[in-house]
N, C-alpha and C positions, 0 to 999 in steps of 0.2 A: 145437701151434697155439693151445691154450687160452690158452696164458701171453700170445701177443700178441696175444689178443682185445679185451680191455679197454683196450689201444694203441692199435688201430685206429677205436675205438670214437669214444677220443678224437681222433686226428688227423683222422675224417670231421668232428666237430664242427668243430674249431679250420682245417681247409681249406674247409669251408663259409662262415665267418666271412667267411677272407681269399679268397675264391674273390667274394661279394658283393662285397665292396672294390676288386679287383680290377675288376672288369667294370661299375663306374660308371667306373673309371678308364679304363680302356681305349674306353670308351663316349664319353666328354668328348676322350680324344686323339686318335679315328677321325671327329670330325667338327666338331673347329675346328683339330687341327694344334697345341696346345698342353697340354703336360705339366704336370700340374699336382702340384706338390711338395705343395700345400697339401692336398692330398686327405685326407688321415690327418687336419689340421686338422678340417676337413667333419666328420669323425666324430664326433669327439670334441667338437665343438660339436653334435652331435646330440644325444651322449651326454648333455648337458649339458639341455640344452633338458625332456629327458625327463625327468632329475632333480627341474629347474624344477617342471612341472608336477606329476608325479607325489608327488613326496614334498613341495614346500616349498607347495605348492599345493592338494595334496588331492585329483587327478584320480586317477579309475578308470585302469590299465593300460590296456586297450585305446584309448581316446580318445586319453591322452596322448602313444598309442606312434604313433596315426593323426596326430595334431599335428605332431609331431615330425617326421616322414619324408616327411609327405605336401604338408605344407606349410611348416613351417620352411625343411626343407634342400633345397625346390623354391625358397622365393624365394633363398637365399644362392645356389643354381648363377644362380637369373635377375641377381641384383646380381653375377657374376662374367663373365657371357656378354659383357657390353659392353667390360669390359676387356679380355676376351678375344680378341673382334675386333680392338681396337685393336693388340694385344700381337701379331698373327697379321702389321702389315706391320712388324715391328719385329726387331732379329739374334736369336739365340737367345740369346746372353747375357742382354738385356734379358728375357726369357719368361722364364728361371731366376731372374733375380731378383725379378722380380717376384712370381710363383706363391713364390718363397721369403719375401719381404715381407709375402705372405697369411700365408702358416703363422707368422711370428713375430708377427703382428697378433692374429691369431685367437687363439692359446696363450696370448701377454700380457692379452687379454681377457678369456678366461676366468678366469686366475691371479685379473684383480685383481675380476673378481666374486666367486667362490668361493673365493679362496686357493690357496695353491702347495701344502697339506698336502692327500695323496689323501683322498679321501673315500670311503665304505663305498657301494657301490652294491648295494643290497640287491636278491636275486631277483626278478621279478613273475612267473614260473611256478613250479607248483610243484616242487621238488627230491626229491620221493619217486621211489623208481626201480621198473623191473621190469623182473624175468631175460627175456635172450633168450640164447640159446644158451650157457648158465653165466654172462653177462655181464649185470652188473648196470646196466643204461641208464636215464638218468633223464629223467622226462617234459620237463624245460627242455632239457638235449639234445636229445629228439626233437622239441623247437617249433622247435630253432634250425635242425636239418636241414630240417625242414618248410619253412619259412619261408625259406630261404634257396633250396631247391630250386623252391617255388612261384616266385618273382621271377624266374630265371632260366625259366623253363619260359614265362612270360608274358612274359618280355622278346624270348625267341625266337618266340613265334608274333606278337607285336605287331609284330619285322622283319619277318615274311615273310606275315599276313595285313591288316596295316593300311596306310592311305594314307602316314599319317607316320612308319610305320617303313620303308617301299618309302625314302622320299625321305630320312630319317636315310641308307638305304644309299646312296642317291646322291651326296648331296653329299658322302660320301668319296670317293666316284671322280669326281665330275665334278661341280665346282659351276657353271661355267657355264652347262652342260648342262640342267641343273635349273632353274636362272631360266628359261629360255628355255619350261621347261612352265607356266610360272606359277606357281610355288612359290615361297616366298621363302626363298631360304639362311639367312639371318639368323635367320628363327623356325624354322628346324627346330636350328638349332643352340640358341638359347635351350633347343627343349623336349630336346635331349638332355644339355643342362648341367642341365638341373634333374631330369631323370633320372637323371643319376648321381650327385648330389650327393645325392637321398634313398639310392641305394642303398649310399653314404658312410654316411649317417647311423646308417642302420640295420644296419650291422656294428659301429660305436661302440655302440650299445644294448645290443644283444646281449651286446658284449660284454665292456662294463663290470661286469654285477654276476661276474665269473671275475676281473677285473684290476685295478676300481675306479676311482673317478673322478681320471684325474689326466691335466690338458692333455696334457703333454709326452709320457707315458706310453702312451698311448691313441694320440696322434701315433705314435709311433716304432713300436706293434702295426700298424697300417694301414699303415703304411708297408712291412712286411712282405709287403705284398702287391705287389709293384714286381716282386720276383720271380718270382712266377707271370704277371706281364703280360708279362715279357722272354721266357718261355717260349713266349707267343701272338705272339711278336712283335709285339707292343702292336697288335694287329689281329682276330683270332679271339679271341672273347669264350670260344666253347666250350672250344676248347687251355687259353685262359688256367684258367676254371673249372678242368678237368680238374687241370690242370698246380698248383693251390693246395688242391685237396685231397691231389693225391700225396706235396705237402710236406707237408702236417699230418701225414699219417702217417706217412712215414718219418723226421719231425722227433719224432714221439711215441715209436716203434720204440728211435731211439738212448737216447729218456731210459732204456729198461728196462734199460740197460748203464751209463750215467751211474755209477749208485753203485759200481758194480764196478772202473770205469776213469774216474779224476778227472779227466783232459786230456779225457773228453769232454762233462763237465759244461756247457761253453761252443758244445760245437756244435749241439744243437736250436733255440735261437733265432736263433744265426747261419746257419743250414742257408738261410733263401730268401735273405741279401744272397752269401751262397757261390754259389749258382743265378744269381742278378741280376748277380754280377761275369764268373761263367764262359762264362754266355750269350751275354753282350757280346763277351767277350773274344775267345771261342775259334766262333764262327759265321762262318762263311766268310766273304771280303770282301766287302762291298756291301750286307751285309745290312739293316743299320742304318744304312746313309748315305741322309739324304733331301733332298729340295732346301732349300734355307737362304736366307730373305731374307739380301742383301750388308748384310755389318753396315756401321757408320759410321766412315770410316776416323778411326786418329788420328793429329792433327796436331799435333807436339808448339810449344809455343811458344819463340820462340828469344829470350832477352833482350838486350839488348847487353850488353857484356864489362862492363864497370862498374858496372853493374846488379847484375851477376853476381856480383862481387866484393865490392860493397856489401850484398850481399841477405845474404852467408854470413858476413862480418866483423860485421856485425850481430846475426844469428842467433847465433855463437860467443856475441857479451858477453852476451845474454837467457841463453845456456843458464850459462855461467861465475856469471850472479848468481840461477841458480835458487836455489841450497842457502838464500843468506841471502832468498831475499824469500817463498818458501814454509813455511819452520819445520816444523813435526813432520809436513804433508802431504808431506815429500822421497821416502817410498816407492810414493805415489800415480804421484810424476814419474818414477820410476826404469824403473815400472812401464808408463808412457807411454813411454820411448824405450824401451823391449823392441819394443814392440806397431807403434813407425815399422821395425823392421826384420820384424816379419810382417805386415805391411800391405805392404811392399816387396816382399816373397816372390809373395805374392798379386797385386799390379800386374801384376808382370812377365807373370806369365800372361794376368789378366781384360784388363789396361788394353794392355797392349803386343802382345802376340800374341792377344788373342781368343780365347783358350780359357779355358774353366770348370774349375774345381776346389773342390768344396766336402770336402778332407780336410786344410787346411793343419792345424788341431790336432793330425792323428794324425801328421804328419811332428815337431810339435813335440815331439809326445809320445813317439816314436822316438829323437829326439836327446837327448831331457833323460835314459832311461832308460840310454841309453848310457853320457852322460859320467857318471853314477851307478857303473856300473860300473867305467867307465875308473878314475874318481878312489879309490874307497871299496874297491873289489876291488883292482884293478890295482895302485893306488898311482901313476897318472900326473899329472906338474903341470899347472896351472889352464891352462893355455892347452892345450896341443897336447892336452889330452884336448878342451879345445873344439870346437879345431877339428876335430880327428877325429872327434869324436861326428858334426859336419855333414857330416863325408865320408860316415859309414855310413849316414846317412839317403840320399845321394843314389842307391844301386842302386835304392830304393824308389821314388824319383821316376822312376826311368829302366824300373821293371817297369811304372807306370800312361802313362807315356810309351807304350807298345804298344798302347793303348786308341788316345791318341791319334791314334796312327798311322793307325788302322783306323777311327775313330769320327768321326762327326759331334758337333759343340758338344753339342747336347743326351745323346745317351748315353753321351759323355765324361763330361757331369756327373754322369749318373747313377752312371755306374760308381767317378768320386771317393767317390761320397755311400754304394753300397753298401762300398766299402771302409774306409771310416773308421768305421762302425756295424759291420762287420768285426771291423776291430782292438780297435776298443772293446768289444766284445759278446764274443769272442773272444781274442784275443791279450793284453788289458792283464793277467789274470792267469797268463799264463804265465810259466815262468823266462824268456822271452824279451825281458821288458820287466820289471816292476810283483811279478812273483813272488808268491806264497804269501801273503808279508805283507802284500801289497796298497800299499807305498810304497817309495819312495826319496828319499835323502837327496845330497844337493849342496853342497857349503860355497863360499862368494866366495873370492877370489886370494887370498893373503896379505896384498902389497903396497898392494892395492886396498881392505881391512879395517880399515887398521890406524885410518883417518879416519872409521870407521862408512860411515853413509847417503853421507853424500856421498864419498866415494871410489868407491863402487860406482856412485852414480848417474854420475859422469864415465866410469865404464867402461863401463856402458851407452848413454851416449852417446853415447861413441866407436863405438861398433858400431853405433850408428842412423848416423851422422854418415858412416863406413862403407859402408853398405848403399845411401844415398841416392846416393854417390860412383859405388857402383859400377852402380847402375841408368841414372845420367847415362853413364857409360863403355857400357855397354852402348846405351842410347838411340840414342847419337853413332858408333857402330862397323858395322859390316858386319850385325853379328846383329842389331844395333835395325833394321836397314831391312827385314834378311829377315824378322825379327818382323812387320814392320809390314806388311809386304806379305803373310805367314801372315795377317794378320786380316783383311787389304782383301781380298783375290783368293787363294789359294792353287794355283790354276789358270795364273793369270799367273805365279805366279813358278813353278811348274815349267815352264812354254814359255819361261822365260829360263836356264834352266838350273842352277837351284837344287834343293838337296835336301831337301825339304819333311821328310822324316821326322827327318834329323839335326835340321833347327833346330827341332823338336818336341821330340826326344830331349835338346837343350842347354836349353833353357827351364826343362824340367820338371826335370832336373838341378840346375838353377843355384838357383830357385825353393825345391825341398826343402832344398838345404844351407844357404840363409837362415835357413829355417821351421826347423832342426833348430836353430842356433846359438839362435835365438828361444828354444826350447826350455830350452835350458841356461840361460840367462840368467833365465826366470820360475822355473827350478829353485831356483839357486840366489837366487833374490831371497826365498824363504820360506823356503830351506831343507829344504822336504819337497814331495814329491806324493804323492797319494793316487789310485788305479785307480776309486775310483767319486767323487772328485771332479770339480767343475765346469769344472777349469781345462784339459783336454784332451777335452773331451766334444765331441763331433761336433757339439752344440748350437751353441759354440760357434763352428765353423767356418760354419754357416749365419747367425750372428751380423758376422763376420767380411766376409763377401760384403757384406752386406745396407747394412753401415755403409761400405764400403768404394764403394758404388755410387753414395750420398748426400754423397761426398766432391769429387764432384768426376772429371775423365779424369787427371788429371794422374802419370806415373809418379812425380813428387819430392815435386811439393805434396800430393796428394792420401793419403797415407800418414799425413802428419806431422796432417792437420786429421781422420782418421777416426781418428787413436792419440787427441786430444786430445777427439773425442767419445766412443769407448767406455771409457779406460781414466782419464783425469784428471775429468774436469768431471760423472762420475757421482759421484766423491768430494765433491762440494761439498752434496749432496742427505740428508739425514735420515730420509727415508719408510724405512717397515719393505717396502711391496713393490717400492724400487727396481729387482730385476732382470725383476717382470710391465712396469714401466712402463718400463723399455728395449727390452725382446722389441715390446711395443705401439708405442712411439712409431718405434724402428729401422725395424719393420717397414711402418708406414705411410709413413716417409720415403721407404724403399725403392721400395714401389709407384708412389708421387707421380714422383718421380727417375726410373724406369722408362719409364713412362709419359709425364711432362709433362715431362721435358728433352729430348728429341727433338722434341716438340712445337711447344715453346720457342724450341730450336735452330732447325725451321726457318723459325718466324715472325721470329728476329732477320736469317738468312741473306735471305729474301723482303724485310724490311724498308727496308733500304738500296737494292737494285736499285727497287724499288717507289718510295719516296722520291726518288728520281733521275728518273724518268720524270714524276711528277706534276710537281718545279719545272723540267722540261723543257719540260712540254706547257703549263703555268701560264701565262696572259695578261699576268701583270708577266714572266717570261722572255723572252716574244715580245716585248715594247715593249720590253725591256733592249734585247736583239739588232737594231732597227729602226736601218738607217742614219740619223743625225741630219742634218737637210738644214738648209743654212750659208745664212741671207739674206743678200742679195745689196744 
């Protein structure tokens, strides 16, 4: 028992951590109804804030740490509460991206104050230790357990002895209810956004000087804590606590085996998205379905045939004179028609059936690993290992498909988003993928080689050119309508006698083997990948969304104008922190698009009927309409 003392020791610290994080989270979704992805953001702009003062500033700990928590990350929950409401009549898609627009806002912000390189976040308690029961515990340890045990201790008695925590608990159950005693919903929700957004804060604090100051980094620990709130059923603050210290420990436990057994090197920090996907997954039905404002159906627009014809003969001769009018940028474009055939992937889902998915990279990262195999092991030609890399991705799409089935938009997202921090945290260094050596190698067609850049860029084309073909076929087909009516009503099309779970199960199918051929084609566009490279990081699938949402509805157009913001027209820029000031400006788009094109939308919809009615009722209409009398 001695030997897992000093395990335990630590896993109560590091579930105290995520146990705080957790329970501002769970705190923010039990009483506005909105998940906020951004939460791990919160922290680590905590983290940040404390740095600020304490070290670049010269403040005593304790003041700075009271700054920080007490008022910082009270007024960001209060600057987030409005948008919140607003976000609260709007589909769930719209929430996801949005709350996801925050977190790449927030990270880019950070990046470009402080830099993208971690920073040393030195202790403010002291690290000298003393034995308890042969285990050496150290006094910042027992401040963090303190400290983390006090907040929760005072957040329970503030439900159940204060006025505004009485009515925090109401307006989850009944906000009607609640106005009707003269309370106001709106500021009991402000003060529980700004209660949990300290309680964000200050698990970042904590727990930056163990991990150091780095946006993304700091994000993706907090984010760890999604797990223990799937276990409260993002409702029971106590379960949740309980349920994120049980992972710290038994996430600690496995390390004391780690060295002995190398495949298990990757399961302690994957161990809560393992918890967060299985909770989902495997909780009986109904668990996690909750009511969902009726998203905004989509109507695709229908051009005339000659339009049609001229739009694409057009398009062809722009793309035939790319090679000669762009010069030595031709890998930038190549680069760009990849990204129209995973923007395509992605449509099909976000834009046409209304379902979320933030793991398209790890599908990508699935196919490129394959045809890696295929070609370099196997020895298979350049195509049919293509295409079969995309076949093998799709059982993948069709295992997170059972989410779908059983899941509401929001913990479908979720359960995308724990799975690709999953695979990444997880799987990319097994022989399963990425191996030992941590890359793979991919080489272009032969045929397609022999003319360098531009041969390949046409062959990339052809498979954007492809992708767009077959989303119109799909649009215009039996499965575009049932898509389209999975995203209007999914209730209506099962009383018409449709099989909601197949055309779930076809989408997420059809989607992955996109994303996977995608895959192949960034492979071999460098020729190598690397497992702790940018170009399959889950990062980027929150990336992905977020530019994909500022594009535009459209399944054809909207692909091709979000490949030409994230992946060509960044090429044209010089700055050294070009990728903080795409995470910033993406993510600000995101939010604005979220928010203000529904807005937008309905002021243009109101406009016209409105407009009608005034030169209806208008005194020059009435004398227009006056019989004209003829003298006589």
């Amino acid at each position: 028992m001695n030997d897992f003392l000093p395990y335990i020791v630590a896993g109560i610290v590091s579930g105290c951590l995520y146990g705080l994080a957790a329970t501002g989270l769970v705190l923010t979704y039990k009483t506005s109804g909105i998940f906020n992805f951004a939460h791990g953001a919160l922290a680590a702009a905590g983290a940040y804030c404390f740095h600020e003062l304490r070290v670049v500033r010269g403040w005593p700990w304790p003041p700075a740490l009271l700054v920080s928590a007490l008022v910082f990350a009270p007024l960001l929950g209060l600057v987030l509460e409005p948008l919140a409401r607003r976000l609260a009549a709007l589909d769930t898609a719209a929430r996801i991206v949005a709350t996801v627009g925050i977190l790449l806002l927030i990270t880019g912000a950070s990046q470009l104050l402080y830099g993208q390189a971690p920073i040393l976040a030195l202790p403010f308690v002291s690290t000298d230790t003393f034995r308890v029961g042969g285990v050496n515990v150290g006094y910042d340890q027992l401040t963090t357990v303190m400290i983390s045990l006090v907040c929760l201790g005072a957040l329970l008695v503030f439900f159940r002895r204060s006025r505004l925590g009485l009515e925090m608990r109401a307006v989850v159950d009944n906000t009607e209810l609640l106005g009707l005693t003269g309370a106001s919903p709106a500021a009991v929700r402000r003060w529980a956004w700004a209660v949990g957004a300290a309680f964000a804060a200050l698990s970042g604090i904590l727990l930056a000087p163990t991990v150091g100051l780095d946006a993304l980094f700091l994000t993706l620990l907090v984010v760890q804590a999604f797990g223990a709130a799937a276990v409260g059923r993002f409702r029971s603050i106590g379960v949740t606590y309980a349920a994120a210290v049980g992972i710290g420990i038994v996430g600690e436990i496995i390390k004391r085996y780690a060295p002995t057994v190398p495949s298990l090197a990757g399961l302690p920090p994957s161990l809560p998205f393992i918890v967060l996907f299985a909770v989902l997954v495997l909780s009986p039905p109904g668990t996690f379905r909750g009511r969902e404002p009726r998203p905004r159906p989509y109507r695709p627009v229908r051009l005339p045939r000659p339009a049609v014809v001229g739009t694409g003969v057009a398009g062809l001769g722009v793309v035939a004179l790319v090679p000669d009018l762009v010069g030595t940028k031709l890998p930038v474009y190549t680069n760009g028609a990849i990204f129209v055939v995973l923007f395509v992937s992605l449509a099909l889902l976000t834009r046409l059936s209304g379902q979320a998915s933030l793991c398209q990279m790890s599908f990508a990262a699935v196919g490129a690993t394959t045809f890696s195999r295929l070609t370099q092991d196997a020895g298979f030609p350049w195509l049919p290992a293509c295409l079969l890399a995309g076949l093998v991705v799709v059982p993948v799409g069709a295992l997170l498909a059972v989410p779908a089935i059983r899941l509401s938009s929001l913990y479908l997202g979720l359960a995308t988003f724990g799975f690709a921090i999953l695979v990444e945290r997880f799987v990319f260094n097994t022989f399963l993928m990425f191996g030992a050596l941590g890359d793979r190698l991919g080489a272009r067609p032969g045929m397609f080689n022999l003319d360098g850049d531009r041969g390949f860029f046409y062959l990339c084309a052809g498979f954007a050119a492809a992708s767009i073909g077959l989303a119109v076929i799909v649009g215009r087909s039996r499965l575009g309508r049932l898509l389209r009516g999975l995203a209007d009503s999914p209730v209506a099309l099962i009383t018409h006698g449709a099989n909601v779970s197949i055309t779930r199960v076809l989408v997420f199918c059809l989607s992955s083997f996109l994303a996977g051929v995608a895959g192949v084609l960034l492979l071999c566009l460098t020729g190598t990948a690397r497992a702790g490279g940018t170009t399959f990081g889950f990062f980027q699938s929150l990336l992905l969304l977020a530019v994909l949402a500022i594009s535009g509805r459209s399944v054809i157009v909207s692909p091709v104008i979000a490949a030409l913001f994230l992946a060509v027209l960044p090429s044209y820029s010089t700055s050294p922190d070009l990728g903080a000031w795409q995470s910033l400006l993406f993510g600000a788009a995101a939010v604005v698009a979220s928010v203000g094109g529904p807005v937008f939308g309905d002021y243009v919809r109101r406009a016209g009927p409105a407009s009608a009615w005034r030169r209806a009722a208008s005194p020059v209409a009435g004398r227009s309409r006056r019989p004209v009398e003829v003298m006589s």
